[in-house]
N, C-alpha and C positions, 0 to 999 in steps of 0.2 A: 717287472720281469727280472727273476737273478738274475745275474752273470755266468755264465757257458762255462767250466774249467776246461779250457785246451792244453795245458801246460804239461809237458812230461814229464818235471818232476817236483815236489811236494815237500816241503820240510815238513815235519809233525813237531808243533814247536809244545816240546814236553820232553821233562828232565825224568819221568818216570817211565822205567821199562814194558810193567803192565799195560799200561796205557799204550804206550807207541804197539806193542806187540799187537791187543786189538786195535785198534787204526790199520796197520798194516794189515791183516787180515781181512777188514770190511771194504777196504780198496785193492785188494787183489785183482777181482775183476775188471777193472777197468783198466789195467796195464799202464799204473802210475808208479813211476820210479819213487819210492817212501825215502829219506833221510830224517835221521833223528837231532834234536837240537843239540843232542850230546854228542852223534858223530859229528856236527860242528862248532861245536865247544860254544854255541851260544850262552850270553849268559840270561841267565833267568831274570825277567824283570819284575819287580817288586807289584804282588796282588790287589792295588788301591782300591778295585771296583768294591762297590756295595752288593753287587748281582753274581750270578755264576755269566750273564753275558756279557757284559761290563768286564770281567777277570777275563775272558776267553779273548774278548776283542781287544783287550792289552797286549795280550800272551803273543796271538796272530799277528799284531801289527807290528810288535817289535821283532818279531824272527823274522816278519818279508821285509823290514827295511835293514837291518841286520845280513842277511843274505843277497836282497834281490833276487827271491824267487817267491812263488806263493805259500803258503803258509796256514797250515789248520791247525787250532787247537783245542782244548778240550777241557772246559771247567767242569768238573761234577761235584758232587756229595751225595749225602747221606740228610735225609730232612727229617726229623723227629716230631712227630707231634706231639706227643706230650712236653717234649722239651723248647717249645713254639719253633720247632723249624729248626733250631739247633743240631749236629752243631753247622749245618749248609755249608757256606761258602768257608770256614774254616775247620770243614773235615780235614783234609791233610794234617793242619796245625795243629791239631788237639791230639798226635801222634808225636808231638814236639819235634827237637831237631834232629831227630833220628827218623823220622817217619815210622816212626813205634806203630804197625796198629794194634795190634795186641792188646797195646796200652791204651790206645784210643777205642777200641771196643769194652773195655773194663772200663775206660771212664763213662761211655752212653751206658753203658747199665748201672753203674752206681749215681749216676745221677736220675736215674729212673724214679719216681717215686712207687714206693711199693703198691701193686696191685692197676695202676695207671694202663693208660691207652698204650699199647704196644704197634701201635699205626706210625709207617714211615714210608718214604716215597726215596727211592735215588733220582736225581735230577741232574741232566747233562742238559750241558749249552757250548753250543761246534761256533766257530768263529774261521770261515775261510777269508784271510786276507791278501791283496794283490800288493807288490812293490809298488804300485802308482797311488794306493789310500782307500781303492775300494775295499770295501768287506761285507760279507754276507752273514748273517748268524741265523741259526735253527736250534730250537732247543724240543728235548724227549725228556719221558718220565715213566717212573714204572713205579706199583703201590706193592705194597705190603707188608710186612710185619716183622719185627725184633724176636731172634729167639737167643736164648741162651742154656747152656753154654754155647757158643760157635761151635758149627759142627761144616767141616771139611778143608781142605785143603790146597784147591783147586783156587780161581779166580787170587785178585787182590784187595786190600785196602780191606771195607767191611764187611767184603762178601762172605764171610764165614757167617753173620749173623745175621742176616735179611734173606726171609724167607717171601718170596714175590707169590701177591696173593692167587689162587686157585693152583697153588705147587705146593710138590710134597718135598724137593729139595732147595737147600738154600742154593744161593750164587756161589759158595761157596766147594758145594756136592756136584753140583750141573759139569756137564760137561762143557765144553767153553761154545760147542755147535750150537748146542741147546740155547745157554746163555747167548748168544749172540741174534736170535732170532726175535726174544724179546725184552733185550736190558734198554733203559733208560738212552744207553749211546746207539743203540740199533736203531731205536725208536727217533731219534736225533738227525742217525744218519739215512735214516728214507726221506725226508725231509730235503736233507742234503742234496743228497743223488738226484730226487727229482727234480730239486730247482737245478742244480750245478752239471750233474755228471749224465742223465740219462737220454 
């Protein structure tokens, strides 16, 4: 049986704005006061996991022991198949240290081999963790496909080029309502809500 979230408020332990923005969003409802790691100058601790749960459950345990308050966070990517899964748990980095993605969307399609499987999945993994060491994790995924060029401007990171299967716009095009009913972190955070919040 999860653990019940009763707490009023919530750090979102993530140095990116996109991110925290939906999180805040997906907990509206449940009249959770959201903080970000950067309204409290948390620092970012170093990604060791091998997993996107593994990175999430790092992320979360060190913002609630860091604050002393609860603490969600949020690994995701981009999984390639043709590129075995690539680049996963170092989507971010392949943006280098600018968080380029631009650059990181030109580098997945140059490493494309010509004519290859254009099959890809975004995969999130939520890690709620408590100041006393408990933590809960839930992971979502959502399937579909590389297009290029990117086409929109809306969403972050690779949503310009992941076109989510039986849709005619990317994550990129969508509207963020739309997107939020069935990305990868939607699919994460029903999970979520039912074991924690509902």
């Amino acid at each position: 049986m999860a653990r019940r979230f009763t707490d009023k408020q919530l750090i979102i332990a993530s140095h990116n704005p996109g991110k925290v923005r939906e999180i805040d969003d997906l907990l509206k409802p449940f009249g959770v006061e959201v903080k970000s790691a950067i309204e409290l100058t948390l620092d970012e601790p170093e990604e060791t996991g091998t997993t996107f749960v593994a990175n999430a459950i790092l992320k979360a345990e060190a913002a609630a022991q860091a604050s002393q308050l609860p603490a969600l966070s949020d690994d995701s990517g981009l999984a390639v198949d043709a590129l075995g899964g690539e680049p996963g748990i170092y989507s971010a980095r392949w943006g280098g240290p600018e968080k380029d993605f631009d650059m990181a969307m030109r580098k997945v399609e140059e490493k494309l081999p010509e004519g290859s499987d254009r099959s890809a999945q975004f995969i999130c993994a939520l890690a709620l963790a408590w100041p006393d060491g408990h933590t809960e994790t839930f992971e979502g995924l959502i399937a579909g496909s590389l297009v290029w060029p990117p086409r929109g401007d809306l969403g972050f990171g690779y949503d310009p080029m992941f076109l989510p299967d039986n849709r005619t716009e990317t994550f990129g095009e969508m509207n963020q309502t739309e997107k939020h009913e069935i990305s990868h972190r939607a699919d994460a955070f029903r999970k979520l809500v039912a074991a924690c919040f509902a």
